[in-house]
C-alpha positions in Angstrom: -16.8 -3.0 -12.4 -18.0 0.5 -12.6 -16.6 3.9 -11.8 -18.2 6.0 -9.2 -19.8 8.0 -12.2 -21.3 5.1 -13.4 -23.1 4.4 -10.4 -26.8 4.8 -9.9 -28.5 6.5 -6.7 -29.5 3.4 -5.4 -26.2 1.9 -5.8 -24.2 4.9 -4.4 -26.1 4.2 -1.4 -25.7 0.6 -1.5 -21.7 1.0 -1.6 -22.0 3.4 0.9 -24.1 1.3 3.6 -21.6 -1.5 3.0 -18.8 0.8 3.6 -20.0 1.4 7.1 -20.5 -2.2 8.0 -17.1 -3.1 6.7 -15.5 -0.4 8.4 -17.7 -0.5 11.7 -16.8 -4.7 12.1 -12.8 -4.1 11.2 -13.1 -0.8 13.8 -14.6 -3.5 16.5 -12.0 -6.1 15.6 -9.2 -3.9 16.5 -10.3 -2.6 19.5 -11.0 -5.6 20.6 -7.7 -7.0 19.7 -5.9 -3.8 21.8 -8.2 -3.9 24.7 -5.7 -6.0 26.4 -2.5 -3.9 26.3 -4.0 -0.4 25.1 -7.3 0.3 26.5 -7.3 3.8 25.8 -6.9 3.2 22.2 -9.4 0.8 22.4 -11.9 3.4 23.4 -11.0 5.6 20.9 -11.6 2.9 18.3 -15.0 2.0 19.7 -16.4 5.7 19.7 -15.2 6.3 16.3 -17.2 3.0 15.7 -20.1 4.5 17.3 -20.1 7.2 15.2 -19.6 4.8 11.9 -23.1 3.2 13.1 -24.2 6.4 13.5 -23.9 6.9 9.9 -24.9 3.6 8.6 -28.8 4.2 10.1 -28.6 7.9 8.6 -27.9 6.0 5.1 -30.6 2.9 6.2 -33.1 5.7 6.4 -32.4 7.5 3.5 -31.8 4.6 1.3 -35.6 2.7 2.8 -37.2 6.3 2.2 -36.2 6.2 -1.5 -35.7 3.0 -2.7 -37.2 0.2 0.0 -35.5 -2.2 2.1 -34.2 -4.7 -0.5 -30.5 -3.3 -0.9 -28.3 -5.0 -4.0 -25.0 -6.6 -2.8 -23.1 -4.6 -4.4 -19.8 -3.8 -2.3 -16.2 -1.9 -2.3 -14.6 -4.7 -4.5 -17.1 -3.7 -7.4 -16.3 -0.1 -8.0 -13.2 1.1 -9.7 -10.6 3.0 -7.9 -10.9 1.1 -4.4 -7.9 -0.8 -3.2 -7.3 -4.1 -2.1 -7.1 -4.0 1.9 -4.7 -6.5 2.8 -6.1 -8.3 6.2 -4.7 -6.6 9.1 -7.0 -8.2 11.4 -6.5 -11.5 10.5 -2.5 -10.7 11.9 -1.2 -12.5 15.0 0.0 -9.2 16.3 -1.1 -6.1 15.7 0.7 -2.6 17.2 -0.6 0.5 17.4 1.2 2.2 14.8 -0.5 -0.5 12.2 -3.8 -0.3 13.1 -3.5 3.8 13.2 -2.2 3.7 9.7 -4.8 1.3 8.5 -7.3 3.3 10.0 -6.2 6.7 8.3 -6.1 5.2 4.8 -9.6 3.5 5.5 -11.2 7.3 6.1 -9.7 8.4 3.9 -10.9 6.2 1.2 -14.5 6.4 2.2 -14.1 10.6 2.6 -13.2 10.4 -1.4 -15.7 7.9 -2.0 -18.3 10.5 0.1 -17.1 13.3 -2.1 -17.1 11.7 -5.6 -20.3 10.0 -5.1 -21.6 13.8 -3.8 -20.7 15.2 -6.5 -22.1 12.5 -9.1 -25.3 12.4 -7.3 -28.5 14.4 -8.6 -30.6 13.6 -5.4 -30.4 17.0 -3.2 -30.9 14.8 -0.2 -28.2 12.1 -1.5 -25.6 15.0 -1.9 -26.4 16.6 1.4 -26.2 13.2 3.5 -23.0 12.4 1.7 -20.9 15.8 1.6 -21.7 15.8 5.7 -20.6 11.9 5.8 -17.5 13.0 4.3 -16.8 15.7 6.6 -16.8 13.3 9.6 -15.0 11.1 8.1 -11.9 13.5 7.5 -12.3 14.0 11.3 -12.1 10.1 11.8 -8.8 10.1 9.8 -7.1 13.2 12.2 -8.5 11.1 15.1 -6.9 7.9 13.9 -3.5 9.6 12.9 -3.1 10.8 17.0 -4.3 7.4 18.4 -0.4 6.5 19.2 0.6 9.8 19.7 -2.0 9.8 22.4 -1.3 6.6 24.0 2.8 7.2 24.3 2.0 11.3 25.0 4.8 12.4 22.9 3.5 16.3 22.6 2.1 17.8 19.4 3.3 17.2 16.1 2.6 19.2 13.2 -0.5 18.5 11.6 0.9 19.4 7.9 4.2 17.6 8.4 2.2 14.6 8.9 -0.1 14.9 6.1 3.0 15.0 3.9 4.5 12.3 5.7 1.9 10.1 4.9 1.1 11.3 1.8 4.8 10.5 0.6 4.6 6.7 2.4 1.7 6.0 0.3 2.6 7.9 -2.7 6.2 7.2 -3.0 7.9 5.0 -0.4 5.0 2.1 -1.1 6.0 2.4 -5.1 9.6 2.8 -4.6 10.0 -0.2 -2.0 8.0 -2.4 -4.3 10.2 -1.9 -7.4 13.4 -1.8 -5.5 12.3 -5.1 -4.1 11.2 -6.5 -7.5 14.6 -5.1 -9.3 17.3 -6.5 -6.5 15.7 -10.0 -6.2 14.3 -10.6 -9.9 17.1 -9.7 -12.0 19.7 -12.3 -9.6 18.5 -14.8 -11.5 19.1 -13.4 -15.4 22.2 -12.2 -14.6 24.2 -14.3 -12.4 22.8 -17.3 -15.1 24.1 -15.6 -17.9 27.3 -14.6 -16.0 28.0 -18.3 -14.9 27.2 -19.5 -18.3 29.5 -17.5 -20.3 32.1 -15.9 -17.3 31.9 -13.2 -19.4 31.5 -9.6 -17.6 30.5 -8.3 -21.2 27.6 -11.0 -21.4 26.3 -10.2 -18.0 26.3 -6.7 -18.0 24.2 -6.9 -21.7 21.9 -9.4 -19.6 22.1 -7.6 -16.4 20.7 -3.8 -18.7 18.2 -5.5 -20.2 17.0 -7.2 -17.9 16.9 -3.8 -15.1 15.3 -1.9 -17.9 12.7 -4.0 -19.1 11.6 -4.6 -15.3 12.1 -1.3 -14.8 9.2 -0.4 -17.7 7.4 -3.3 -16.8 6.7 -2.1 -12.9 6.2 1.3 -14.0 3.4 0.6 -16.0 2.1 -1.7 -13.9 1.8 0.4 -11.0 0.4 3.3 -12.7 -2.3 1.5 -14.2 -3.1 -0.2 -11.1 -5.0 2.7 -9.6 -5.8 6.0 -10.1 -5.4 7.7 -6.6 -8.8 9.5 -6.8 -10.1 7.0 -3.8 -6.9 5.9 -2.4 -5.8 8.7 -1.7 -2.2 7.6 -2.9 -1.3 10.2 -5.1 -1.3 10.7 -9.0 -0.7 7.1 -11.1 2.4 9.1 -12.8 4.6 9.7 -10.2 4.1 6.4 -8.2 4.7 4.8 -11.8 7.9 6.9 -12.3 9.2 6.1 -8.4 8.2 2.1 -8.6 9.6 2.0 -12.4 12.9 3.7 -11.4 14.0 2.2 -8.2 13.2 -1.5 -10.2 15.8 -0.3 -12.6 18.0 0.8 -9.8 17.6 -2.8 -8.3 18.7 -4.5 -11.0 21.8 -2.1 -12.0 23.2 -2.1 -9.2 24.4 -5.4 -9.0 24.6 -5.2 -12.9 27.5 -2.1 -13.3 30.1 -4.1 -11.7 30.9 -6.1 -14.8 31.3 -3.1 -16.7 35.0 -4.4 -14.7 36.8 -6.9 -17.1 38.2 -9.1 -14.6 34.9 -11.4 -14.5 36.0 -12.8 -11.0 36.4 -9.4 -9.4 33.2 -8.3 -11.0 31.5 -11.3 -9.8 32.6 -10.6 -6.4 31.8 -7.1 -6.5 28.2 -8.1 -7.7 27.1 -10.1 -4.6 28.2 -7.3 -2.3 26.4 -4.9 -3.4 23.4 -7.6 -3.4 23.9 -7.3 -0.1 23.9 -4.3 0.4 20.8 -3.8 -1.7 19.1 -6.6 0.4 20.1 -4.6 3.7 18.5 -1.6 2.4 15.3 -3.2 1.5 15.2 -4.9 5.2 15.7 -0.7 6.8 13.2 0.5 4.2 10.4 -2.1 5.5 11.6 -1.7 9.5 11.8 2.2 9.1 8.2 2.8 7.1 6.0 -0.7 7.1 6.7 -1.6 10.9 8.5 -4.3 10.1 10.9 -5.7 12.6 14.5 -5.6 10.8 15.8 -9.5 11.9 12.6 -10.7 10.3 12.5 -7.9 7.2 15.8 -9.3 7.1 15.6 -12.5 7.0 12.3 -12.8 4.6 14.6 -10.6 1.4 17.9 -12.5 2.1 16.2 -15.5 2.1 14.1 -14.8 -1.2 17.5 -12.7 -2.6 19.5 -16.4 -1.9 16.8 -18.4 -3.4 16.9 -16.2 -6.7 20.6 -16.5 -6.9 21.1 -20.1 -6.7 18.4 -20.5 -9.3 20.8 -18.0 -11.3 24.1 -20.4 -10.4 22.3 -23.4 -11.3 21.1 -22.2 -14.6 24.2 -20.7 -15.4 26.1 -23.9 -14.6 24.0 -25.9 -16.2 
């Protein structure tokens, strides 16, 4: 892989045309898909993918001008800094508050990409075409962030107080969620095995720390290394890595601290409730930011929480 600095002229404009045709085929797959039941955000989406073809033949001609028609293959996947797109479109449903969301992180990545690329480029034209690309592609991203406000006419919002919104979803809700997830279900199994094994509160709660703070180390670093915002968009590597890292360790103690209490029954008892509670929190957390519907949020982390915890019970009986 190669950063964006790395890149040569005829490969920034490689990435770039493939940008467009990504973008412009997902743009007509989800108007397409909300044709049926939102037509007017349909049309939205298929002008804003008129304007993405728009800027594919403005970077056909400027790439055949310098460089010919054969264009490498070289695509999104092969620069650093771009992040894996999970497939929306292959979903059975989609809503409207998904595909906007989508949509706004998608300009957004290809604005940065626009301005990095600008700026690396020596090639007047090059810079020109992609500094202007950029531009209306921030304009795509404030188009796709009203598409639902639109449809349901629910007045102005603040343009700002969105930004920040969204900024803090992707930055640190995203992070957070991920490490609260990992921390609440991974650790059932260390520490329930070692509390069933020994039915000793003091054993489990040695397990339960360790186990909560290595996690807790192990997702930070893991998140902050796994990219470095500058195309995301999702903010600086440290403070994802700080909010992923400390809501894994938050996961994992909080069914941990209860056998700092002697009584190891109590303690045990206390310890699945707040597992519980820690399961119900995750399932509001995906319903209230990630459009998840609760009953099925719900069911997918109490399922995955009770599968971890039997392991735990089985082990520690043994």
């Amino acid at each position: 892989m190669k950063s964006v600095n790395e890149l040569t002229p005829r490969e920034i404009l490689a990435v770039a045309i493939s940008l467009e045709e990504t973008d412009g085929r997902v743009y007509t797959e989800f108007a397409e898909r909300l044709r049926g039941n939102y037509p007017a955000t349909a049309e939205a989406i298929t002008r804003m993918r008129e304007e993405e073809t728009g800027h594919l033949q403005r970077l056909l001609a400027l790439y055949r001008e310098k460089f010919g028609d054969h264009i490498p293959p070289i695509r999104r996947e092969d620069v650093k800094g771009f992040i894996k797109r999970k497939p929306l479109w292959l979903s059975k449903t989609l809503t409207v508050a998904q595909v906007r969301r989508a949509m706004e992180i998608m300009e957004l990545e290809t604005a940065q990409f626009y301005l990095k690329a600008a700026a690396a480029s020596n090639d007047a034209a090059t810079r020109q075409l992609l500094n202007a690309l950029a531009d209306e592609e921030r304009a795509h991203q404030e188009l796709a962030g009203e598409l639902d406000r639109r449809l349901e006419q629910s007045g102005a919002k603040d343009e700002e107080a969105r930004t920040q919104q969204r900024l803090f979803v992707l930055q640190v809700v995203q992070p957070g969620l991920a490490g609260l997830m990992d921390g609440s279900v991974s650790t059932l199994a260390p520490i329930f095995a070692a509390a069933f094994a020994t039915h000793s509160s003091h054993d489990a709660l040695v397990v339960g720390l360790a186990a909560s703070v290595g996690a807790g180390i192990s997702m930070g670093f893991t998140e902050a290394v796994s990219d470095d915002g500058a195309l995301s968009g999702r903010g600086k590597p440290f403070i994802r890595g700080v909010a992923c890292g400390l809501m894994t360790a938050v996961g994992g103690l909080g069914h941990t601290l209860p056998y700092l209490i002697h009584d190891f029954q109590l303690a045990t008892g206390v310890a699945i409730a707040i597992v519980l509670v820690e399961l119900a929190v995750i399932a509001w957390i995906r319903k209230r930011f990630m459009d998840t519907p609760f009953l099925a949020a719900a069911f997918q982390v109490i399922v995955g929480g009770l599968l971890v915890f039997l392991a735990g019970v089985l082990i520690g009986n043994a």
